[in-house]
C-alpha positions in Angstrom: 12.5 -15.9 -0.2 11.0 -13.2 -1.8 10.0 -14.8 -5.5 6.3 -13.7 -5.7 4.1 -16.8 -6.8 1.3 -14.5 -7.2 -0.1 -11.2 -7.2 -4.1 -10.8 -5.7 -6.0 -7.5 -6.7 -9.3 -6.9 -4.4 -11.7 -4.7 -5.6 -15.0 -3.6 -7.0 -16.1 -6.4 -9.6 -16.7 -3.3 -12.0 -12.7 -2.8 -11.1 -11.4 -6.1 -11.9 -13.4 -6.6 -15.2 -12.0 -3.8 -16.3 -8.3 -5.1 -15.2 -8.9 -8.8 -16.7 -10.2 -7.5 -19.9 -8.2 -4.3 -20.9 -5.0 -4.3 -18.1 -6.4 -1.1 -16.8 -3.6 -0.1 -14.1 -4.8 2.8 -12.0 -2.5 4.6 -10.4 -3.9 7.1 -7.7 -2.7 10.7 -6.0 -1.4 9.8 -2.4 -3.7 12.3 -1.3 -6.4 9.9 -1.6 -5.0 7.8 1.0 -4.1 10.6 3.3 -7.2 11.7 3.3 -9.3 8.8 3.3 -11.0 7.7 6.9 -11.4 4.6 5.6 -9.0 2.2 8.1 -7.7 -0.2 5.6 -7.2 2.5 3.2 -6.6 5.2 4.9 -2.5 6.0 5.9 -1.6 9.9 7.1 1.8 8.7 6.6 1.3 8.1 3.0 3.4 10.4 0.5 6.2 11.1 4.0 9.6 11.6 3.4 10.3 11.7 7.3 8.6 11.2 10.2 9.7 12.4 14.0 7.5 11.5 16.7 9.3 14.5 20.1 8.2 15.1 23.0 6.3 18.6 23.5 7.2 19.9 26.6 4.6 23.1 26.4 2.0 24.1 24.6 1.1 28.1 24.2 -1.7 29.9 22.7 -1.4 33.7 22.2 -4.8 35.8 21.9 -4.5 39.7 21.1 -7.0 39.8 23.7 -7.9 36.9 25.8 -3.9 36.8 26.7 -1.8 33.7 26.6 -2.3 30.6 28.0 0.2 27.7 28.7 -1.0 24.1 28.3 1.4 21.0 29.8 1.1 18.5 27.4 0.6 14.2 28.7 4.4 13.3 29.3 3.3 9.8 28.0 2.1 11.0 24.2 4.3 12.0 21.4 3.7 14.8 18.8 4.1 14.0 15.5 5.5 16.0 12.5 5.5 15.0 9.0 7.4 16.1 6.1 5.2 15.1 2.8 6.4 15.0 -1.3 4.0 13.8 -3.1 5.5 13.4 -6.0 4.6 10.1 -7.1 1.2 7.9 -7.8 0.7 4.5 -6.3 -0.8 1.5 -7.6 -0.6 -1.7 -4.9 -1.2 -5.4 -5.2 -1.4 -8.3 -2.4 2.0 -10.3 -3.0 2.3 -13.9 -1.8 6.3 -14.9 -1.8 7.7 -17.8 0.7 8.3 -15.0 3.5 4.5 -16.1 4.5 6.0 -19.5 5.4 8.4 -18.7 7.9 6.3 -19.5 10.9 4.1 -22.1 9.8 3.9 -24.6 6.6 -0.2 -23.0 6.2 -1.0 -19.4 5.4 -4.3 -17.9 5.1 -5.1 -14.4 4.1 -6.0 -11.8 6.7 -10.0 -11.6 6.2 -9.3 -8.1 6.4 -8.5 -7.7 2.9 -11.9 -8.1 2.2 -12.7 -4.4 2.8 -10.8 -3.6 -0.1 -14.0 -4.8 -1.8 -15.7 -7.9 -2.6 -14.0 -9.4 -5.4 -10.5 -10.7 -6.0 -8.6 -11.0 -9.4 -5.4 -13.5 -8.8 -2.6 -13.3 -11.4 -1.1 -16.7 -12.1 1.9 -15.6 -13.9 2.9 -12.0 -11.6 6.0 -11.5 -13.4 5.1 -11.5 -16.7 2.0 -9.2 -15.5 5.0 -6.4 -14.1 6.5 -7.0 -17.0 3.8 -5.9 -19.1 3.0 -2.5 -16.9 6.5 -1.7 -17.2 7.3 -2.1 -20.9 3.9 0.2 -21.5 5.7 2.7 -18.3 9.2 2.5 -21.0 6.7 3.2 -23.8 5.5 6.5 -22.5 8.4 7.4 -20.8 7.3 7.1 -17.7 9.5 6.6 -14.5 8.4 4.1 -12.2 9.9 1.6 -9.1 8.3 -1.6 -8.2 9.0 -3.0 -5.1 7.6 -5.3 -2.2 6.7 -3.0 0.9 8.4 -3.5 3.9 6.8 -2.9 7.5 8.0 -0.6 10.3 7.1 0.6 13.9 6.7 3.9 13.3 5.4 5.0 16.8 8.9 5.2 18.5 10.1 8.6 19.8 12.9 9.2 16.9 13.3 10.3 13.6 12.1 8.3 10.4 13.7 9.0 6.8 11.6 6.7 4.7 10.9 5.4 1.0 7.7 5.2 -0.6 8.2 1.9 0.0 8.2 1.7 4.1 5.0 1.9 5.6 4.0 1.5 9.4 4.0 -2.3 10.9 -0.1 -1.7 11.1 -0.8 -2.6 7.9 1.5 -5.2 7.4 -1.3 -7.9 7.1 -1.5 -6.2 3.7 1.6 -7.7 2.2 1.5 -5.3 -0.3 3.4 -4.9 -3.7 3.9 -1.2 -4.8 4.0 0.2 -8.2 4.9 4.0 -8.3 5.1 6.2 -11.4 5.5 10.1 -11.7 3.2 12.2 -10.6 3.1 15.3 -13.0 0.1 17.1 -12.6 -1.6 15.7 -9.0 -4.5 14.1 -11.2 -4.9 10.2 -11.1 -3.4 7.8 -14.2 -4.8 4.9 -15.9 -3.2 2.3 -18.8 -3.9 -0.3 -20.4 -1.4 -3.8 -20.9 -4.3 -5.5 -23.3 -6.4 -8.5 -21.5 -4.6 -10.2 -18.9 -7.8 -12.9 -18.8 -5.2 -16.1 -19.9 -3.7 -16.2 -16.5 -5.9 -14.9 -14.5 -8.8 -15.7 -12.4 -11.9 -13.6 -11.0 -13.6 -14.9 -7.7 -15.3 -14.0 -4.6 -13.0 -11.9 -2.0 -14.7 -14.6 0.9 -13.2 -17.6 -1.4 -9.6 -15.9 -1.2 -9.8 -15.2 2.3 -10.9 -18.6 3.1 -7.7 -20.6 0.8 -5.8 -22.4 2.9 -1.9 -22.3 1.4 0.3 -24.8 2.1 3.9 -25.2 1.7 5.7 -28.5 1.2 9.3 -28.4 2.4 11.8 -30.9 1.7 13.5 -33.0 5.3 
C-alpha cells in the first residue's frame, strides 16, 4: 500500500527550475518551521523528541515587591511542554501511494497545498529520484533517513516520544515524504543530483489541485 507512484514538489517557480534543471535539494534548519507563522508551514512541534500535554493545577508569580500571586488555571486546557533536538535538516515532498484510495476509487489533492506556492514539479519516476539524493548523501558521507510521515493526535493529555517522522494529525492533508540529513552546523544545505527534467514535469499548482486520480481495482 505504500509504493509511491509519485512524488509532487510545490514551490516558487524560481524553486522548481532550479530542482528540474540542476537537482537542487534544499534541506532546511527546523527552526524555520518552528518559527514560521505561516499555517501550512509553520509546526512548533517541529524538531520534538517528546511532547506531554498535564494538567496545571496552579499558576504562581513571585515579585520581590508586588508579592505573589496565585492564578487557577481553565480545568478544561492542557499545558504543553516540549523537549526539542534539532539535530537534523528536513527536506519534504507530497507522496501519492495507494493509501489515498482506501476510501474512495478518486482522490484529489487538498487545494491547500497551494500555499506552498504557485507551481508544482511532479516526478514521474520517485524512486529513482531518492535514489539519486541518496547516492550523492553516500558520496559526501552524509547520514540521512527517508521515510513517509505518519500522522498523530497530539492534543491528548499524555506523553509523546516521537520520530522526526510523526507529526500532528493537522497536517495530514500534506501527505508528506521526509528526507532528513545531519545537521552539523544549524545553517541550511543544498545539492545537486544533475537535471532531473526527463521525468519530470513543471505546471501550475491550480492544475495539480484540480487532477482528478482514479484508481481502477480489479472485482
Amino acid at each position: 500500500m505504500n509504493e509511491i507512484f509519485t512524488l509532487i514538489k510545490f514551490g516558487k517557480k524560481e524553486d522548481l527550475e532550479k530542482l528540474l534543471r540542476k537537482g537542487e535539494v534544499y534541506f532546511n534548519t527546523l527552526e524555520t518551521f518552528t518559527e514560521s507563522k505561516d499555517p501550512e508551514r509553520g509546526d512548533e512541534n517541529e524538531g520534538a523528541c517528546w511532547i506531554e500535554n498535564i494538567q496545571f493545577t496552579n499558576i504562581r508569580a513571585v515579585h520581590p515587591i508586588l508579592g505573589t500571586f496565585d492564578f487557577k488555571p481553565n480545568l478544561n486546557s492542557l499545558g504543553k511542554m516540549i523537549q526539542y533536538n534539532f539535530n537534523h535538516l528536513s527536506y519534504s515532498l507530497y507522496v501519492l501511494t495507494a493509501t489515498v484510495f482506501t476510501e474512495s476509487n478518486l482522490f484529489q489533492i487538498d487545494e491547500r497545498m497551494i500555499e506552498f506556492g504557485g507551481y508544482a514539479l511532479m516526478i514521474k519516476k520517485p524512486i529513482e529520484f531518492l535514489n539519486a539524493i541518496g547516492n550523492e548523501l553516500k558520496k559526501q558521507n552524509i547520514q540521512y533517513k527517508m521515510k513517509i510521515v505518519s500522522y498523530r493526535d497530539l492534543s491528548k493529555k499524555e506523553r509523546f516520544e516521537l520520530t522526526p517522522f510523526e507529526k500532528e494529525i493537522e497536517f495530514k492533508h500534506q501527505n508528506e515524504y521526509r528526507i532528513t540529513i545531519q545537521n552539523l552546523n544549524n545553517n541550511p544545505k543544498a545539492i545537486n543530483i544533475g537535471s532531473i527534467e526527463e521525468y519530470c514535469i513543471l505546471v501550475d499548482s491550480k492544475s495539480i489541485i484540480e487532477t482528478i486520480w482514479e484508481a481502477k481495482r480489479i472485482i
